[in-house]
C-alpha positions as CSV (number, residue, x, y, z in Angstrom):
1,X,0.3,-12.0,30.5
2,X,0.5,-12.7,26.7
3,X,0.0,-9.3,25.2
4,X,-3.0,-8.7,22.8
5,X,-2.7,-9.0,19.0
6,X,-2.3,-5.5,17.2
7,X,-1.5,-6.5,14.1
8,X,-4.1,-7.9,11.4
9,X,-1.1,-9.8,9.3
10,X,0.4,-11.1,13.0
11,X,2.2,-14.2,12.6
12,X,0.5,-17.3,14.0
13,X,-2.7,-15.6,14.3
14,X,-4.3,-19.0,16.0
15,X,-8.6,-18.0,16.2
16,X,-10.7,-20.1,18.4
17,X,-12.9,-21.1,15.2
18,X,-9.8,-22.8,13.5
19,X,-9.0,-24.7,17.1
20,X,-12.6,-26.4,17.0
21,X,-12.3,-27.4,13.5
22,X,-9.4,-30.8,14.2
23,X,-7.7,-32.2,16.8
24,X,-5.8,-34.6,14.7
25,X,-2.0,-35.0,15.5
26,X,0.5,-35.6,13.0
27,X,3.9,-38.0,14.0
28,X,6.1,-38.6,11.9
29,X,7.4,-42.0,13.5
30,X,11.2,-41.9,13.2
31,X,11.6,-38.3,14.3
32,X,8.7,-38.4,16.9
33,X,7.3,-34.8,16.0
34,X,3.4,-34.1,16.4
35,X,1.8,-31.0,15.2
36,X,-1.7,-29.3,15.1
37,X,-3.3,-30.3,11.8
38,X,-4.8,-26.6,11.5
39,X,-1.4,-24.8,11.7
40,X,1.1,-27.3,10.1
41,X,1.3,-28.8,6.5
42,X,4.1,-32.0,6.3
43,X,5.5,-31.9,3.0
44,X,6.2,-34.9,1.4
45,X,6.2,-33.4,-2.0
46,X,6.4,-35.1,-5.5
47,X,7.9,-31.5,-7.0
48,X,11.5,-32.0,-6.5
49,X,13.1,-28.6,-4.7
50,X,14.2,-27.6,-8.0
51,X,10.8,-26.7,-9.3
52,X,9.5,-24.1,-6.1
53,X,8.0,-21.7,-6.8
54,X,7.8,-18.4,-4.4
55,X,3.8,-18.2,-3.1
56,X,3.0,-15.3,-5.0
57,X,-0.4,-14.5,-2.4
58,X,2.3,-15.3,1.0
59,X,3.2,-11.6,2.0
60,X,6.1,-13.2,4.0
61,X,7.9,-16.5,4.1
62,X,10.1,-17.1,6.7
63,X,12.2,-20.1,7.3
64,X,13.8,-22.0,10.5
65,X,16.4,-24.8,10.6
66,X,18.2,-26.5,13.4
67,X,21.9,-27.1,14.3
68,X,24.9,-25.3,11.3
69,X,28.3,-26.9,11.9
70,X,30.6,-25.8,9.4
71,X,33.8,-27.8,11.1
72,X,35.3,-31.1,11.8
73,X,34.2,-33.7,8.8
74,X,32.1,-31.5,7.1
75,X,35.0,-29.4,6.2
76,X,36.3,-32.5,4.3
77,X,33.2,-32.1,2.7
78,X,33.2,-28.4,1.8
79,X,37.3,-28.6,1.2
80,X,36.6,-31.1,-2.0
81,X,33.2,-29.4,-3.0
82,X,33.0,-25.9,-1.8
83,X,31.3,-24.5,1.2
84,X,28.1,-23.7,-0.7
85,X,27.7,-27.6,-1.9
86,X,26.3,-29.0,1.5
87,X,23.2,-26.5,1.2
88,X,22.9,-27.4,-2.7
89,X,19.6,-29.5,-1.8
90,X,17.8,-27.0,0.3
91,X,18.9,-24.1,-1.1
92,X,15.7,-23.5,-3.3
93,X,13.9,-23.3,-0.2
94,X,16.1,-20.6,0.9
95,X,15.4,-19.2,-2.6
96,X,12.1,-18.4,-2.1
97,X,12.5,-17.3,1.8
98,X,12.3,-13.5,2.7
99,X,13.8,-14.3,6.1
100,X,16.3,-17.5,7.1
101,X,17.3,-18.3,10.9
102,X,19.2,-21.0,12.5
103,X,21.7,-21.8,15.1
104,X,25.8,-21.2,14.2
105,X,27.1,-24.2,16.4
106,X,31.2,-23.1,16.2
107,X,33.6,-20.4,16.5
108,X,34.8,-18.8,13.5
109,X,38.7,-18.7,14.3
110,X,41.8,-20.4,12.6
111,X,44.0,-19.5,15.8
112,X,45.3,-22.5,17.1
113,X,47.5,-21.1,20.0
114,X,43.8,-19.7,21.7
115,X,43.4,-21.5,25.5
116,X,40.2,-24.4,24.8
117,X,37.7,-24.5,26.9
118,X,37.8,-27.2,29.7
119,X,35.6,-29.5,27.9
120,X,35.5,-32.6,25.5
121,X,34.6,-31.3,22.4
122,X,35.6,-28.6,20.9
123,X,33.9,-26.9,17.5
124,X,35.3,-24.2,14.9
125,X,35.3,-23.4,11.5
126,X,36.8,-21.2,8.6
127,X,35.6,-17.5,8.0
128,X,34.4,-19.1,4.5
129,X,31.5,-20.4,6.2
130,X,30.2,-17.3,7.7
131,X,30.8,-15.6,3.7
132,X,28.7,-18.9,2.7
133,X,25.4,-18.1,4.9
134,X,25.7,-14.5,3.7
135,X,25.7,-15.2,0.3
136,X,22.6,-17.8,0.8
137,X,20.4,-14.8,2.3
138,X,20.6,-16.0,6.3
139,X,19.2,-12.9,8.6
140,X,20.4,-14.3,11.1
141,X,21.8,-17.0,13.4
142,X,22.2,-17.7,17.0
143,X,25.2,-18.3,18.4
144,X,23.9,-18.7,22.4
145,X,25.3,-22.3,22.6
146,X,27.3,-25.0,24.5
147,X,30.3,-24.2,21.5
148,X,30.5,-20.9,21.5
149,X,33.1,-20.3,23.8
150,X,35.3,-23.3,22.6
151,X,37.8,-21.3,22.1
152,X,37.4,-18.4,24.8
153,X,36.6,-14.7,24.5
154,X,39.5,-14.6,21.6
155,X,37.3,-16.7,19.8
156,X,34.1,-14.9,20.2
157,X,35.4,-12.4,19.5
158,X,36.8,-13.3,15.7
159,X,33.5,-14.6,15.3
160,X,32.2,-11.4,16.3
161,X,34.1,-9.5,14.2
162,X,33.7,-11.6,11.5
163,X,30.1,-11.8,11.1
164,X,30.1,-7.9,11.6
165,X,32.7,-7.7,8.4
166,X,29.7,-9.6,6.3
167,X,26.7,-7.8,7.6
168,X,25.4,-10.7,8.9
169,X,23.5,-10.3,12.5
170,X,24.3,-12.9,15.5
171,X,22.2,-12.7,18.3
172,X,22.7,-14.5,21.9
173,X,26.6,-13.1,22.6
174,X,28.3,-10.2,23.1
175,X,31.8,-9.2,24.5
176,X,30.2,-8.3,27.9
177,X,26.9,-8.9,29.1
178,X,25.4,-5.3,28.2
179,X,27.1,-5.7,24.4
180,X,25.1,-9.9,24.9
181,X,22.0,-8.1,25.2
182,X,22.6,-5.3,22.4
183,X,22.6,-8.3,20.3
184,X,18.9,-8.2,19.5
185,X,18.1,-8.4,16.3
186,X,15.2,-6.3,14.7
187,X,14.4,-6.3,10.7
188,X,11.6,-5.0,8.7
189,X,10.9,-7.8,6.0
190,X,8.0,-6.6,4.0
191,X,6.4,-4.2,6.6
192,X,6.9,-7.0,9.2
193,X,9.4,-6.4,11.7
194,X,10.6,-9.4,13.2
195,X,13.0,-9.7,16.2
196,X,15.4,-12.4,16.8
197,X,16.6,-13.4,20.2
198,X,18.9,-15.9,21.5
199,X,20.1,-18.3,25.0
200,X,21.2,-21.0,25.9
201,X,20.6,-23.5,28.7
202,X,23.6,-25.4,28.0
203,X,27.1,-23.9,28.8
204,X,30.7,-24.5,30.7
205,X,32.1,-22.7,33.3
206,X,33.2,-19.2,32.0
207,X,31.2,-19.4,29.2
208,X,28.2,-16.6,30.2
209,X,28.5,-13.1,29.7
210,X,29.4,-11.1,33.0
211,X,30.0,-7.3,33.1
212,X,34.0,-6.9,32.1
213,X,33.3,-10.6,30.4
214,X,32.4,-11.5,27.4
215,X,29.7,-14.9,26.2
216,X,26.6,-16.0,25.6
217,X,23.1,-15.0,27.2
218,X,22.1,-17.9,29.9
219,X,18.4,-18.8,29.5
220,X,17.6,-17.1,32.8
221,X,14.3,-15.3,33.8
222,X,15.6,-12.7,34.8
223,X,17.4,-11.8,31.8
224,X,15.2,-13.3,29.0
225,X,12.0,-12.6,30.4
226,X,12.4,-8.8,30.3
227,X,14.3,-8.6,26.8
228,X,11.7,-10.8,25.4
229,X,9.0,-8.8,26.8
230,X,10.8,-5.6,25.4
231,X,11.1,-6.9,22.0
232,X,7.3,-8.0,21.6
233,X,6.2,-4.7,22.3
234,X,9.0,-3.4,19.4
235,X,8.3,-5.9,16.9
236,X,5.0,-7.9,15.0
237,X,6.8,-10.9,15.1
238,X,9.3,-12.6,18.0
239,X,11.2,-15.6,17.1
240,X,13.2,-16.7,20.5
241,X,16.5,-19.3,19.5
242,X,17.0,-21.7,22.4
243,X,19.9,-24.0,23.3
244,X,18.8,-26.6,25.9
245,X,17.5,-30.4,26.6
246,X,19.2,-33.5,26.9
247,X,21.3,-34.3,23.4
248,X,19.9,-37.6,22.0
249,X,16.4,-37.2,23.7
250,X,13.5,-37.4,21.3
251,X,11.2,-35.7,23.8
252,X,11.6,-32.5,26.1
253,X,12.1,-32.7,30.0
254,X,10.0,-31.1,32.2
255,X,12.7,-28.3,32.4
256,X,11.8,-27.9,28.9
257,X,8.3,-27.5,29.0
258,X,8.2,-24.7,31.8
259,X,11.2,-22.7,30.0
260,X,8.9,-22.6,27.0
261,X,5.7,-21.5,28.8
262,X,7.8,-18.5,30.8
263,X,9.4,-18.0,27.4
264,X,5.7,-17.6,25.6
265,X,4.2,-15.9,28.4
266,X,7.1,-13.1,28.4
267,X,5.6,-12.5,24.8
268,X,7.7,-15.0,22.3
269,X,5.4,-16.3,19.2
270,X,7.9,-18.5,17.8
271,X,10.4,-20.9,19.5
272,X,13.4,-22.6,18.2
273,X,14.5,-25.4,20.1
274,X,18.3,-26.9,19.2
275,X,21.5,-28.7,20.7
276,X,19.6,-32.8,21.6
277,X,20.6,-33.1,17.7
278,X,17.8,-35.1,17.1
279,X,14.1,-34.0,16.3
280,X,11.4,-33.4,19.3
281,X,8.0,-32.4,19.2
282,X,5.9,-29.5,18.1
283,X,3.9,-28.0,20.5
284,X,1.4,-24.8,20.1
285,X,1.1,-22.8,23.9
286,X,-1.4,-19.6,24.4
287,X,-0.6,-19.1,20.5
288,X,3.3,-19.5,20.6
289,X,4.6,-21.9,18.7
290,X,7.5,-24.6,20.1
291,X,10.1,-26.2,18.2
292,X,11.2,-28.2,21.0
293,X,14.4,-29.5,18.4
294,X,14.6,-29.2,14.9
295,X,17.9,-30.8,15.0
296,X,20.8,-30.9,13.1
297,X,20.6,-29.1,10.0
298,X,24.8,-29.2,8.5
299,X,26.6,-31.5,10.8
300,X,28.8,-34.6,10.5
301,X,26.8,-37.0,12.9
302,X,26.2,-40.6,11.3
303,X,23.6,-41.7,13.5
304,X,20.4,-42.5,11.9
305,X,18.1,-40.0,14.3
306,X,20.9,-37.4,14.3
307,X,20.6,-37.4,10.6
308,X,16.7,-36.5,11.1
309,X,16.1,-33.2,10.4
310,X,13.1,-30.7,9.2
311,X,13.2,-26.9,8.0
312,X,10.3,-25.0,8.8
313,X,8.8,-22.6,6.6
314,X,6.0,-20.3,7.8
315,X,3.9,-18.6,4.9
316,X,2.3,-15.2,6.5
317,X,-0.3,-14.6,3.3
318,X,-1.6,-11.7,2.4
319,X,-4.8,-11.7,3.7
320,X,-3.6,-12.1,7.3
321,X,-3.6,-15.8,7.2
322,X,-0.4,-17.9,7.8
323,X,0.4,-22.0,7.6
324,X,3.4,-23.8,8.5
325,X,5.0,-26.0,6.1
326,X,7.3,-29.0,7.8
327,X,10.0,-30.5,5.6
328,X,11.5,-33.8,6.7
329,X,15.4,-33.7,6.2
330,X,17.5,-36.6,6.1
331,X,21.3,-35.6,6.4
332,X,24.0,-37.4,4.1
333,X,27.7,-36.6,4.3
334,X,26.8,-33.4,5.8
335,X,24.3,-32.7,3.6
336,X,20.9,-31.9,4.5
337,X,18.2,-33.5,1.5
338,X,14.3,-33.4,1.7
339,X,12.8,-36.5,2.0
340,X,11.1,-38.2,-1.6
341,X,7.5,-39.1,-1.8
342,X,8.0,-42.5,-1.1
343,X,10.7,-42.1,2.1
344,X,8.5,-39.4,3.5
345,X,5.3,-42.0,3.2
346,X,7.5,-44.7,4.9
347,X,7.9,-42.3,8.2
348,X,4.6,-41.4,8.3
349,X,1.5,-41.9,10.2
350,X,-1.4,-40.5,11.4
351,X,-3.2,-40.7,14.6
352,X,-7.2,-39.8,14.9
């Protein structure tokens, strides 16, 4: 059962007065997203990044994004530029953030004689990249993926190790399955303690923590249902990352749908939906909020709805009321870049 709100200032306080006010839906067309008018603001804004300002009444601001792969192409990026220069257009968001999430989508390892997984594609990056989120203020990223096992435990565990060196939290993995579930991650951002959780639906063979064996938390029952459930009576705020769905898909299977209710009822209030790498919809359940995808957010795919994207910010104000502000993202060379007035007007429409 969804447990009671105790907190005055709890994130997506949803009250039945604000529910009878609208039942518009907002699509933007490319993408396919819809959202609740009363919770979430699309922000097709005329102020270019540059000229944010922090919302001096918002007691918190926290911020989501989708799908960070430092690797491949976008190193050819990053090698000419610097690592920092593929945030350069969203980083005043991240400027006026309190708290920034996402989901890491490769090892950090520069071993090349570690065994591959037995799959097609295989992701890694440098330790720069890890040094780069740090030094843009990420709390925290996910790493329970399809990717990261790529390179087996060896590389799990430099990426382990190497987010541990820069005080950076990863939740989702561990180097056995108790250590997997240790890594919860619980922070106090201006009196709100927020925990951060993380699992994936999508793996290999080999790739889920066992006892003596070390991986990523599968998105089972009976392993998310009662960590979740833990971690909402801990914390005022539960954000729950999620790797699942079909990659390419614009809309969530029915798999989907019932993960994120079990997920909600266990006690999550926000869900972040990645690995289809393109955007799917918004959905508000009981009061939790579903990111089905937010897709990718740094990656080196060039087709057009892979290079949709949106970061999330949620404004918690201080008199205990919170909105949602949606940013459409279109990615170029790697490079994730809010959407103008006039593009974000061409991929929008509204339905009464």
């Amino acid at each position: 059962m969804k447990k009671q709100l105790n907190f005055q200032e709890k994130l997506l306080k949803l009250t039945k007065q604000e529910k009878k006010k609208t039942n518009k839906h907002v699509f933007i067309v490319l993408p396919v997203i819809f959202c609740l008018m009363f919770v979430f603001t699309w922000v097709g804004s005329a102020k270019t990044p540059s000229q944010m300002d922090k919302k001096e009444d918002a007691k918190l601001t926290a911020t989501f994004v989708g799908d960070i792969m430092m690797g491949r192409n976008v190193e050819k990026v990053t090698n000419l530029h610097g690592s920092e220069s593929v945030f350069k257009n969203v980083k005043p968001y991240f400027n006026v953030s309190d708290f920034i999430t996402g989901n890491f989508e490769n090892p950090v390892t520069n071993a090349k004689d570690y065994q591959e997984a037995e799959k097609n594609i295989h992701l890694q990056t440098n330790q720069e990249s890890v040094e780069t989120l740090k030094k843009l203020n990420f709390s925290v990223l996910n790493f329970a993926n399809n990717h990261a096992m790529d390179y087996g435990e060896d590389g799990l565990k430099d990426t382990l190790n190497k987010f541990s060196n820069e005080d950076l939290e990863l939740v989702g993995a561990g180097n056995n399955l108790k250590d997997a579930k240790q890594h919860v991650s619980y922070q106090d951002v201006n009196g709100v303690k927020i925990a951060t959780l993380g699992f994936t639906d999508v793996y290999t063979k080999n790739f889920t923590a066992k006892k003596n064996r070390g991986g990523v938390l599968p998105l089972s029952p009976k392993i998310f249902i009662p960590m979740i459930a833990e971690a909402s009576k801990k914390a005022d705020l539960v954000l729950v990352h999620v790797h699942w769905g079909q990659e390419y898909d614009n809309e969530p299977n029915d798999r989907q749908k019932d993960l994120a209710k079990a997920i909600a009822d266990a006690g999550a209030d926000v869900i972040i939906g990645a690995h289809p790498h393109v955007l799917e919809p918004i959905e508000v359940y009981n009061g939790t909020v579903i990111f089905y995808s937010l897709g990718n957010f740094v990656f080196d795919q060039g087709w057009s709805r892979t290079r949709d994207s949106a970061l999330v910010q949620y404004h918690l104000m201080n008199d205990g009321k919170g909105r949602f502000e949606v940013t459409p993202l279109n990615i170029r060379e790697a490079t994730p870049t809010p959407l103008g007035k006039s593009d974000f007007l061409k991929r929008k429409a509204i339905n009464l």
